[in-house]
C-alpha positions in Angstrom: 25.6 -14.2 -9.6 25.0 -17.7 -8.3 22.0 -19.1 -6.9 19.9 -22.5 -6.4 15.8 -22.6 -5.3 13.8 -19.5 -5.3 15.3 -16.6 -6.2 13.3 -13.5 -5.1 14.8 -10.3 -6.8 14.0 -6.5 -5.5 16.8 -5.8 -8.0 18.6 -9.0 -7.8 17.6 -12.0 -5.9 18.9 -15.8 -5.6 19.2 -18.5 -3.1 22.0 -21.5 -2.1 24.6 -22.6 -4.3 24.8 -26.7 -5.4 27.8 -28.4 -7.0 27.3 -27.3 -10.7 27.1 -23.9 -12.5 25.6 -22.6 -15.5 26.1 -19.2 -17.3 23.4 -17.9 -18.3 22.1 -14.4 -20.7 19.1 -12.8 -19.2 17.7 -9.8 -21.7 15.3 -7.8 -20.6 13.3 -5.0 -22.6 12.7 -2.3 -20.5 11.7 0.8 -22.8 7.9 -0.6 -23.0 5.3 -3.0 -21.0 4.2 -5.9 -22.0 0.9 -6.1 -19.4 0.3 -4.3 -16.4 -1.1 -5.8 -13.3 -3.3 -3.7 -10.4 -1.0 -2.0 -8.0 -2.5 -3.9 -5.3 -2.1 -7.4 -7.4 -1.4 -9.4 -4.4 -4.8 -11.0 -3.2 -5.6 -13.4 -0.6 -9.0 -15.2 0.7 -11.0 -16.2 3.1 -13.5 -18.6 3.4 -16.5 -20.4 4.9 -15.2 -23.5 5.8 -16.6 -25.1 9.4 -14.2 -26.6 11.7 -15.4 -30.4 10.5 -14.4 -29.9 6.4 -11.7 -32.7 6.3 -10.7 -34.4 3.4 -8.3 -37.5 3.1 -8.9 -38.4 7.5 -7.6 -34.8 8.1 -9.5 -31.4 9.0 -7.0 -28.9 8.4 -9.3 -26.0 8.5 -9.7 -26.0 13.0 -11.1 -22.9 13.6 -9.4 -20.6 10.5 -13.0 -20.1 9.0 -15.0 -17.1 8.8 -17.3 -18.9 10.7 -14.8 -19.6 14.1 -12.1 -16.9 12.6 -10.2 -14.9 15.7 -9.9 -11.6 14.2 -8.8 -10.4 17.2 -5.8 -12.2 16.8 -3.0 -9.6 16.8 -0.5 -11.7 14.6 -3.2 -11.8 12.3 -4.0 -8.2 12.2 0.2 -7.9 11.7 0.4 -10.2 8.8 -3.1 -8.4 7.4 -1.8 -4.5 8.1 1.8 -5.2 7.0 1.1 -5.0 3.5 -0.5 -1.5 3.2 -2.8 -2.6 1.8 -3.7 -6.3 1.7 -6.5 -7.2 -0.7 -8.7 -9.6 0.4 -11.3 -11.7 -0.8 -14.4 -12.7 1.0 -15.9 -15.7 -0.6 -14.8 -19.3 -1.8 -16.5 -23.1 -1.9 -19.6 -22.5 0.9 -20.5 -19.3 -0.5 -23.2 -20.2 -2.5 -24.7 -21.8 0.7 -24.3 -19.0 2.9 -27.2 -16.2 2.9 -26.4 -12.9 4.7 -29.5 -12.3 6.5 -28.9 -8.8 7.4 -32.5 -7.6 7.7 -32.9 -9.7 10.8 -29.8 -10.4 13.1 -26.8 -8.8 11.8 -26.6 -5.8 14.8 -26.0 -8.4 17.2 -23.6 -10.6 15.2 -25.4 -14.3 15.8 -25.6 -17.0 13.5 -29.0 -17.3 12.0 -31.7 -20.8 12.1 -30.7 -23.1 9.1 -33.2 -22.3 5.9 -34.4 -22.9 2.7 -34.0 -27.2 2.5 -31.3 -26.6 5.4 -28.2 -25.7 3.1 -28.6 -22.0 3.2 -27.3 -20.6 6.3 -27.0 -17.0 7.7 -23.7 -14.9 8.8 -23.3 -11.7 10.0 -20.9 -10.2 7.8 -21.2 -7.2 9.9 -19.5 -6.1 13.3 -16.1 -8.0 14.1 -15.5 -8.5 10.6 -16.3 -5.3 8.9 -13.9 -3.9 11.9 -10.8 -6.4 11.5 -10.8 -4.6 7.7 -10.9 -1.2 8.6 -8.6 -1.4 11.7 -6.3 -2.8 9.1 -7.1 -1.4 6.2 -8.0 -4.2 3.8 -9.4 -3.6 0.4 -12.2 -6.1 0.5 -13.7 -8.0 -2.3 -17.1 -9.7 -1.2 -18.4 -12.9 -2.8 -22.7 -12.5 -3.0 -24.4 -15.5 -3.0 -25.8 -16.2 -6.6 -28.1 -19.8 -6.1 -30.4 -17.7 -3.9 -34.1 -18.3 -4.4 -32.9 -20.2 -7.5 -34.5 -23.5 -8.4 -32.5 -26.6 -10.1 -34.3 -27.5 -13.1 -36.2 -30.2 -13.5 -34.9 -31.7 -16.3 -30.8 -31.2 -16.1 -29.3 -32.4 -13.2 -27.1 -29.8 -11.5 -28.6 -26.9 -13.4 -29.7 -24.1 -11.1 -32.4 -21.6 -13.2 -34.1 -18.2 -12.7 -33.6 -14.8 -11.9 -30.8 -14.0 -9.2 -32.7 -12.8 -6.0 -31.1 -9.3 -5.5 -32.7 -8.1 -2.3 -30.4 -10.0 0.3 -27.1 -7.9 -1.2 -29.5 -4.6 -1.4 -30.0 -5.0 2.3 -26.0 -6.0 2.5 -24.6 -2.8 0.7 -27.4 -0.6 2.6 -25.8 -1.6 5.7 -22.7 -1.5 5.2 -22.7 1.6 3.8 -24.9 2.8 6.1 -21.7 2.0 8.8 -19.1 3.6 6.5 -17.8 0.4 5.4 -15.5 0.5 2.4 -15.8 -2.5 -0.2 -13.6 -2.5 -3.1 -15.7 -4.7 -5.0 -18.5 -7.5 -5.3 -18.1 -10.6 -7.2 -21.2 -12.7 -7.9 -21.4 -16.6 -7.6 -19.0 -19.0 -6.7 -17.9 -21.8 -9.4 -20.8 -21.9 -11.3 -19.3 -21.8 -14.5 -19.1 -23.8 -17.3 -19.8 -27.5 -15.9 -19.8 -26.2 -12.0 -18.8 -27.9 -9.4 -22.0 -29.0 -7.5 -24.4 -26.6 -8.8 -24.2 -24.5 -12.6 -25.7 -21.4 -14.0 -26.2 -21.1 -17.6 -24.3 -18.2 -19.6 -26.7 -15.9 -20.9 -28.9 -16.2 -17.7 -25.5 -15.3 -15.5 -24.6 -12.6 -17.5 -27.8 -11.3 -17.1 -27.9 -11.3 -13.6 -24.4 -9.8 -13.6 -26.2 -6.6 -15.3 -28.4 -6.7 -12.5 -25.7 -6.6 -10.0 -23.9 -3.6 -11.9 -27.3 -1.5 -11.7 -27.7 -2.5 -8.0 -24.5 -1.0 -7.4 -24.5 1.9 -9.2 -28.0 2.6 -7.4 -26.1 1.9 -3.7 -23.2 3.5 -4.7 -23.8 7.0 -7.2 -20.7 8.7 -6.9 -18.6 6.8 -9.7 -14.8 7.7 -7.2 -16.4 5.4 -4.6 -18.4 2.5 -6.5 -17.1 -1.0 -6.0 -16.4 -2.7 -8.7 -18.6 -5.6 -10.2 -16.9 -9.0 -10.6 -17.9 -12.3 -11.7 -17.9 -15.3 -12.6 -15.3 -17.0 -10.1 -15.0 -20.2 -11.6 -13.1 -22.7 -14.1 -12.6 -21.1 -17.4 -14.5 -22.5 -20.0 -14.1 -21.1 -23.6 -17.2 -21.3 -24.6 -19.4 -20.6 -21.7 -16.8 -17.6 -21.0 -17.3 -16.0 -24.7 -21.3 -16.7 -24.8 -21.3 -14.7 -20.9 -18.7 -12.0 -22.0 -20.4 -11.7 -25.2 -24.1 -11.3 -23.3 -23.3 -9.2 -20.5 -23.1 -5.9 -21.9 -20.8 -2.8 -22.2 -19.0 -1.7 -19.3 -21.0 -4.0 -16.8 -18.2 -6.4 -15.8 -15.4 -5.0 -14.2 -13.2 -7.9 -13.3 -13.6 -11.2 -14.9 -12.8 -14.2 -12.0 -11.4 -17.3 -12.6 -10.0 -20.0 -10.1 -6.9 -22.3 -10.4 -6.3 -25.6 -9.1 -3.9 -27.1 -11.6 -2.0 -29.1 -9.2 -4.4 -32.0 -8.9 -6.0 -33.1 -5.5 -4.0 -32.6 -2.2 -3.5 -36.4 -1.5 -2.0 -36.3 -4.8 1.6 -37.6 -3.9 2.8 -36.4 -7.2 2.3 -32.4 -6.2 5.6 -31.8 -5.2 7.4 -33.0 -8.0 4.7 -31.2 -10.0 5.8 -27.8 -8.1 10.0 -28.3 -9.3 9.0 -29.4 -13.1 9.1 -26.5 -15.4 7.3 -28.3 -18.1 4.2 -28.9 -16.0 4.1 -25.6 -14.0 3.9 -23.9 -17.9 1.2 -25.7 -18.9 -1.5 -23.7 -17.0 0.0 -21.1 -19.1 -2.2 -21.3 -22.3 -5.5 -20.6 -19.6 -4.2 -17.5 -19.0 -3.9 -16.8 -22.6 -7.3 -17.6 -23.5 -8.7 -15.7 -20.5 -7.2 -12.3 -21.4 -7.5 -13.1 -24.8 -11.6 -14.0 -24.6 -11.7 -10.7 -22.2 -9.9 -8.3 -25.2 -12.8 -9.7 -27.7 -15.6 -9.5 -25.9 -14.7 -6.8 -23.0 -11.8 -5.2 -23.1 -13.0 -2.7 -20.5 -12.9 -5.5 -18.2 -9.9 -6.6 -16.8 -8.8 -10.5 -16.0 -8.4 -11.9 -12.0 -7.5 -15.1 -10.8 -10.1 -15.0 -7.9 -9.0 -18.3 -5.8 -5.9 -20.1 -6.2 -4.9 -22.8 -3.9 -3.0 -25.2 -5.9 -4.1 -28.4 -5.1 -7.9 -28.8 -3.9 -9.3 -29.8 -1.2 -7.6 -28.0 1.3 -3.8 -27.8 -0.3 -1.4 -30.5 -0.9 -0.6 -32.4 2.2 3.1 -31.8 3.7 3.5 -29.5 0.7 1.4 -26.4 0.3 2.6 -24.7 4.1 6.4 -25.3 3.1 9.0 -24.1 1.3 9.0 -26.1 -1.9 5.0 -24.5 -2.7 7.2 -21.0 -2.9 8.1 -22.6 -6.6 4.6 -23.1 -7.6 3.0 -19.8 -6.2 5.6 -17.2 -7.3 5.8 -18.7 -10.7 2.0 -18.1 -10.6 2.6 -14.4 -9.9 5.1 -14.2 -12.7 2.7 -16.0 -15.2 -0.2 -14.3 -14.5 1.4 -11.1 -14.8 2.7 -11.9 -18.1 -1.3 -12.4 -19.1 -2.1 -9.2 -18.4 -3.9 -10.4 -15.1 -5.3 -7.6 -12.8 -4.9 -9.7 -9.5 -3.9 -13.1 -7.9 -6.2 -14.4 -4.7 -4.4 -16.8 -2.8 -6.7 -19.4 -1.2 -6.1 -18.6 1.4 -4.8 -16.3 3.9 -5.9 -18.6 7.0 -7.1 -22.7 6.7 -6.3 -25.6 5.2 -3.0 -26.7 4.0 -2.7 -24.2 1.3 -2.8 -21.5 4.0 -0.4 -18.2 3.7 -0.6 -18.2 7.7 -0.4 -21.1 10.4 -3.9 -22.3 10.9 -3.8 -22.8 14.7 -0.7 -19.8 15.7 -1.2 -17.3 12.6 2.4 -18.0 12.4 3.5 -17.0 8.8 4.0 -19.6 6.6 7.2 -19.6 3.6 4.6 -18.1 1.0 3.6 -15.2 3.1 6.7 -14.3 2.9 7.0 -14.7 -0.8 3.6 -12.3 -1.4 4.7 -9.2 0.6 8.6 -9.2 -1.3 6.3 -9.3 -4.8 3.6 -7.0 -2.9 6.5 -4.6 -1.8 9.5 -4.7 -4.8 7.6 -5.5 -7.9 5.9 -2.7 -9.6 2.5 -2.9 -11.9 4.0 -2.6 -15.4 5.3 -6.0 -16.7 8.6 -6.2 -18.5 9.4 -8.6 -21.4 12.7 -10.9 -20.0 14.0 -14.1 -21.8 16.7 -16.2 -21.4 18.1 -19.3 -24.1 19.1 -21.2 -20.7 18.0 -24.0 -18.9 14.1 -24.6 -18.4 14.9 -25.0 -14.7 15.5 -21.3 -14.4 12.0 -19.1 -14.4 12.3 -15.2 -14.8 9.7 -12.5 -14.1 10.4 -9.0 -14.4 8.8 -5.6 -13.5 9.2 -1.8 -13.2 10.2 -1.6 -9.5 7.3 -0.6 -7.1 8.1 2.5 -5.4 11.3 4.1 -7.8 12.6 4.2 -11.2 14.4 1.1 -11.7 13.6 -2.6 -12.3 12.7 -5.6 -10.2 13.4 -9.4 -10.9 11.8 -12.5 -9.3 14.5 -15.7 -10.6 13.3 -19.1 -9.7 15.8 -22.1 -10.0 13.7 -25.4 -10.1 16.9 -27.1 -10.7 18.1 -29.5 -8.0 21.4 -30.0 -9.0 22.1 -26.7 -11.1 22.9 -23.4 -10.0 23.2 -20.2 -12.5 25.7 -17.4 -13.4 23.6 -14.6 -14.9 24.5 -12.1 -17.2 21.4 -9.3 -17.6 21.3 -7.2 -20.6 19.0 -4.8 -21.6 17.8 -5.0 -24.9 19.0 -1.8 -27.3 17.4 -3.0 -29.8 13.5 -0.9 -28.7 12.8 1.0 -31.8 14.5 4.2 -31.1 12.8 3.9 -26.9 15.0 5.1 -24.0 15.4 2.6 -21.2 13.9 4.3 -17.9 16.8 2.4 -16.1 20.7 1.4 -16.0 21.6 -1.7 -14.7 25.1 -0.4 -13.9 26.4 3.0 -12.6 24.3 2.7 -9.4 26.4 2.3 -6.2 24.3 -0.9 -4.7 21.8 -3.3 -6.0 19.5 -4.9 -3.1 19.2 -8.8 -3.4 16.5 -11.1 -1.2 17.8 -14.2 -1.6 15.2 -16.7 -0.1 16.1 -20.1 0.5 14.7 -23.0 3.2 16.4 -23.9 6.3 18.7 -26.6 6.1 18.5 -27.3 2.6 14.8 -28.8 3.0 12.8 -27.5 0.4 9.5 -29.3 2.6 11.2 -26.9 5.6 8.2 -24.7 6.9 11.2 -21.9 8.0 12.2 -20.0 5.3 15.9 -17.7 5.4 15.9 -14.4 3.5 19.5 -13.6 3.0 20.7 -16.5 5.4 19.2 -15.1 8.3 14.9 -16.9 9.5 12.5 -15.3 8.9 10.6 -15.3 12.4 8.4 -13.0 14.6 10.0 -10.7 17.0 9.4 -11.3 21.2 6.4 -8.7 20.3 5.0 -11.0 17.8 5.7 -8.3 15.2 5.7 -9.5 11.5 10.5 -9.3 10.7 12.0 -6.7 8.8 12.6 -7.7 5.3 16.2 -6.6 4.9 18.2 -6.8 1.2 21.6 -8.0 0.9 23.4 -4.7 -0.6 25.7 -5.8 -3.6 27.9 -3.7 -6.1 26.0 -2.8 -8.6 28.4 -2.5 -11.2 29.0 -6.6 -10.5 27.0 -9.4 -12.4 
């Protein structure tokens, strides 16, 4: 099997051919799992973001924010419904400058008066948005404000200090629930973690308002089937602010532990798509995900590791990059690695704005990457498969259980630009007296999606699945995603 670029496997997967050819011994253990991700690991975000965030002389958010957001748009509902479900995550940079006044306004959905210094501002969270989920069946994470009623000290700059003002996301969950409004989970604060971004909360004190959160739920919600979960702290992982707030937060309170990556540098960072095609860069984000799942088996190992936002590159995506093809290499390898880590889910930032957007900002359009998240969301399964290879660094393989029957899935990347690859899988007998719960021969067809960009460009913003572009129908409906059928007894 021969392919160049991405290579997107439901069973087999690869993309165009270039001049040379390498052979190349893929084993693969299949008896066991190495991790296992949530069955709904594919995540996406949206956020605050006003029509006037720009960043390097461009605003690429328009009106993609929750603040302007069409969610009557029916290609949005299309992208949104054609996952079954999509989870998504409420939340992201404004968040902790955003209170939900929903004692006051929130029945007839208007923006509230500017408060508290005049960076707090209020958002219904109610009406078209609460409907846009359950018209398409999201499974919603919500980001709570955590700065609320907070002071910054008056000694360390940036450090925010006191108890976290619960009553605002009482009054939240009361409504909602009182509308029959399903939330999968809360998560508390936004980048606060560690050294912050513009504003920090220290360890102990976070985990301690993170116990307060649990309780809150569990008094909103008493039925253990239907309580959200409790998530926190969505932010850069720092080892030891991580282990002092894992260590401090108590049995069984956190149920997700949230961290963000944006280990591609700064979107007007010329460098990011090189960065995207080097193998040696995209692996060094690796050992994060290491010490994250690691820090969460010592200290709560109830608790379960998420990567909570994701963009990339900050500040709004990587210019001319992070809507194209070539950001394909970047994200799916992301899926792959975090799944290796024993990561629960992967938020994209974000489903709609800025240049890291998984959907047009002004058409909704779908973007390469959207493309990329409902093949994983669809072929591969939760339970994570050891695979290795002695080949080329330029070749990146991922492999599960397969999502919906016995069998197993592969994702292939080729970062190679010159280099294309003959592979040769083998399973490994070698499992301790296991049985394999699959045969890579004897079955009469394999399916491949091969995804590659159009003409060659890897900066294309088409993408072809199996030679064929991957557009909306006359009805705007979100295409088919049909596999190549191949022998199955072939290579």
């Amino acid at each position: 099997m021969n392919f160049r670029s991405i290579t997107f496997f439901a069973v087999l997967l690869s993309c165009f051919l270039v001049s040379k050819a390498e052979k190349v011994e893929v084993v693969v253990e299949g008896a066991t799992s190495i991790a296992q991700t949530d069955e709904d690991f594919i995540c996406v975000t949206l956020g605050w973001w006003p029509t006037n965030k720009c960043d390097y002389d461009q605003c690429p958010w328009g009106q993609a924010g929750l603040f302007n957001l069409d969610l009557k748009n029916k290609i949005l509902e299309k992208a949104v419904k054609s996952f079954h479900p999509l989870r998504i995550r409420v939340g992201g940079s404004m968040q902790d400058q955003v209170v939900y006044n929903v004692r006051n306004d929130i029945k007839n959905c208007k923006p509230f008066e500017k408060q508290d210094k005049g960076f707090l501002f209020g958002f219904s969270v109610g009406c078209q948005l609460n409907e846009f989920f359950n018209q398409t069946r999201a499974k919603v994470t919500f980001g709570l404000n955590a700065l609320i009623r907070r002071k910054e000290s008056e000694t360390e700059k940036t450090l925010w200090v006191g108890d976290w003002y619960s009553h605002n996301a009482r009054d939240l969950m009361h409504y909602t629930i009182s509308k029959g409004y399903k939330i999968d989970s809360y998560e508390l604060g936004n980048e606060l973690c560690g050294v912050g971004v513009s504003a920090r909360i220290e360890a102990k004190q976070y985990a301690k308002d993170m116990a307060t959160l649990k309780n809150l739920v569990k008094e909103m919600y008493p039925n253990p089937k239907t309580q959200p979960k409790v998530l926190g702290p969505g932010g850069f992982y720092d080892k030891k602010w991580f282990d002092t707030f894992l260590d401090a937060s108590g049995h069984d309170v956190i149920d997700g532990v949230t961290h963000h990556i944006y280990n591609l540098g700064p979107g007007n960072n010329p460098d990011v798509v090189r960065r995207v095609q080097d193998p040696f860069f995209l692996t060094q984000i690796a050992q994060t995900f290491k010490d994250v799942s690691n820090a969460i088996d010592k200290f709560a190992p109830w608790s379960g590791a998420w990567v909570s936002e994701s963009g990339g590159a900050y500040n709004s995506g990587g210019q001319l990059v992070s809507y194209t093809f070539a950001f394909g290499f970047w994200y799916l390898d992301q899926l792959g690695m975090t799944s290796v880590y024993n990561h629960k889910v992967y938020c994209r930032q974000a489903l709609t704005g800025g240049n890291y957007a998984l959907l047009n900002t002004t058409t909704f359009i779908p973007n390469p990457d959207y493309y990329g998240a409902l093949l994983w969301h669809r072929v591969m399964g939760s339970k994570v498969l050891s695979v290795t290879h002695k080949g080329s660094p330029y070749l990146r393989v991922y492999s599960h259980c397969a999502k919906k029957e016995p069998g197993v899935s592969f994702v292939f990347i080729n970062l190679s630009k010159n280099t294309s690859f003959e592979i040769d899988l083998f399973h490994d007998l070698n499992l301790n007296g296991g049985s394999p719960n699959f045969e890579f021969k004897g079955r009469k067809e394999r399916e491949e999606y091969h995804l590659t960009p159009k003409d060659g460009n890897i900066l294309s913003r088409v993408v072809l699945l199996n030679g064929t572009p991957l557009e909306l129908s006359v009805s705007l409906e979100i295409p088919e995603l049909k596999p190549k059928l191949v022998d199955g007894n072939g290579t």
